[in-house]
ZAMARGU-4260 file (C-alpha; in steps of 0.2 Angstrom, whole numbers, plus 5000, padded with zeros to 4 digits):
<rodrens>
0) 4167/5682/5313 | 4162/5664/5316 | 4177/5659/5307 | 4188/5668/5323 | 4179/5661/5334
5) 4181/5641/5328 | 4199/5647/5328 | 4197/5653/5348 | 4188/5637/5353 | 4202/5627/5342
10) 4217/5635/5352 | 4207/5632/5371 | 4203/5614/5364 | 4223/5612/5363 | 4228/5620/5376
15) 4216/5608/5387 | 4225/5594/5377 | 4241/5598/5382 | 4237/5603/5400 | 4226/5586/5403
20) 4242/5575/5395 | 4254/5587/5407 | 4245/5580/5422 | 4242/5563/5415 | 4262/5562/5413
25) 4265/5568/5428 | 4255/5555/5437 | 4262/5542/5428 | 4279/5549/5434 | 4272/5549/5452
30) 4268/5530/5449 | 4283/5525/5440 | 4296/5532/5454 | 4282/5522/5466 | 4286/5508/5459
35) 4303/5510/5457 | 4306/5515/5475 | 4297/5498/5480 | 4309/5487/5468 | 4324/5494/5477
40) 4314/5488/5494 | 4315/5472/5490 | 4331/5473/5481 | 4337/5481/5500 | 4329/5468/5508
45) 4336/5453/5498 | 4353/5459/5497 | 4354/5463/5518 | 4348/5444/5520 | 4359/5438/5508
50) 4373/5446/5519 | 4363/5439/5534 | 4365/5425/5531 | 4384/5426/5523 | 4390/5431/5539
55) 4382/5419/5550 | 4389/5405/5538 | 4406/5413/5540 | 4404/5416/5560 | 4398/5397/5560
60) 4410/5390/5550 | 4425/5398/5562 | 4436/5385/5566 | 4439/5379/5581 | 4427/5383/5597
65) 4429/5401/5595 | 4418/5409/5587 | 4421/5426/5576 | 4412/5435/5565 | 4424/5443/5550
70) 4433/5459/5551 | 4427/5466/5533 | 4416/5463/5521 | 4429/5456/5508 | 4431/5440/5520
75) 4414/5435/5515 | 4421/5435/5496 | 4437/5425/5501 | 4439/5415/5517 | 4457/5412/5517
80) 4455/5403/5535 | 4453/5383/5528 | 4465/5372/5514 | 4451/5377/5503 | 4444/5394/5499
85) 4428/5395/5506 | 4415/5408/5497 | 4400/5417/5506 | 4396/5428/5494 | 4400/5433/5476
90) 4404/5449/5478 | 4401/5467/5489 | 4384/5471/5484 | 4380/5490/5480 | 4367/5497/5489
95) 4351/5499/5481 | 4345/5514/5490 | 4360/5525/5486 | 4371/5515/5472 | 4386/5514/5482
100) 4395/5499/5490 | 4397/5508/5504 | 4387/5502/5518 | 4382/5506/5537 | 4393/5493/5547
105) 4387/5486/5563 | 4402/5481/5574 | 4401/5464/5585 | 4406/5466/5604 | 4419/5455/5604
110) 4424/5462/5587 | 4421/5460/5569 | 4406/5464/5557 | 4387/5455/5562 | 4379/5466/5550
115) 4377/5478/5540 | 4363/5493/5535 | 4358/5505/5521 | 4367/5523/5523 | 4354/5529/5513
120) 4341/5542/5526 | 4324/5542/5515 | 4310/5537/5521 | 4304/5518/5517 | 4288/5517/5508
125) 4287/5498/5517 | 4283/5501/5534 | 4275/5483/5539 | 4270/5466/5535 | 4289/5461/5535
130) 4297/5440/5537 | 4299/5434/5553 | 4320/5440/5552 | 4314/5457/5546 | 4302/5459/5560
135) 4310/5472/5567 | 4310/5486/5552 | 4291/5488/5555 | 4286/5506/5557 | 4306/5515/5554
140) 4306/5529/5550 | 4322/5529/5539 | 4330/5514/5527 | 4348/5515/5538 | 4337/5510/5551
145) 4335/5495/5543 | 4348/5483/5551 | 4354/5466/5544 | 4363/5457/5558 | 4369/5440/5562
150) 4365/5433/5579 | 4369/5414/5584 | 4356/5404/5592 | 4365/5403/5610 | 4356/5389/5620
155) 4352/5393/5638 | 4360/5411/5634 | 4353/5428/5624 | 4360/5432/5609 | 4372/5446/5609
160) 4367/5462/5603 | 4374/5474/5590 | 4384/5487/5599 | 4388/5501/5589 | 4386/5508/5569
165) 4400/5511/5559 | 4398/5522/5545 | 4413/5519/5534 | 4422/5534/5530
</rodrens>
């Protein structure tokens, strides 16, 4: 008898093992995607200044007194509008939040592309404590509502704003 009973307190000893290791993994899970959400934060944030910053070099370097932002994204790749080729950035970055290149457009009121946002609709894990040109994404409640737009620095005039967002089709 005290054989089946070692035996009984053997089996409840496992199945304690495997239960405590069960929610071990799935906390480690927990904090893995955690940590993984926040990488593609920054990753988001980077990559929208970096287009930032490509379209106000592009809307700077207009020729002329004029002007304009561009017309697609692919003009920030190649800017056929000098002698020389003129690069902003290297390539269409993919959106970290949903892996596509696809991204939100925002449209400029005298035409043309001032910036662009995340398609994706979770729920950012960041919600403060933002640079100075991110300011504005404190407390949104979704990652598309993070908006990277261009705005020159008008003397004596305000800046223009964004007037509506495109979302490719």
């Amino acid at each position: 008898m005290g054989m089946g009973r070692q035996r009984g307190f053997t089996y409840l000893a496992v199945l304690f093992m495997i239960a405590l290791m069960g929610v071990m993994l799935v906390s480690i899970a927990t904090m893995w995607h955690t940590a993984r959400q926040r990488e593609k934060e920054r990753d988001l944030l980077f990559i929208g200044s970096q287009f930032r910053q490509a379209i106000g070099s592009y809307y700077e370097k207009t020729p002329g007194a004029l002007k304009k932002y561009p017309s697609s994204l692919e003009e920030l790749l190649k800017d056929s509008r000098f002698v020389t080729v003129q690069r902003y950035l290297r390539r269409v970055y993919r959106d970290p939040m949903t892996g596509n290149s696809e991204w939100g457009l925002v449209k400029a009121p005298q035409g043309g592309i001032m910036g662009v946002h995340s398609l994706s609709q979770d729920v950012p894990l960041k919600t403060g404590n933002f640079r100075a040109p991110d300011k504005s994404f404190e407390e949104k409640k979704k990652y598309s509502e993070w908006v990277f737009f261009y705005t020159p620095k008008l003397s004596g005039q305000s800046s223009p704003k964004p007037i509506q967002t495109v979302t490719p089709p």
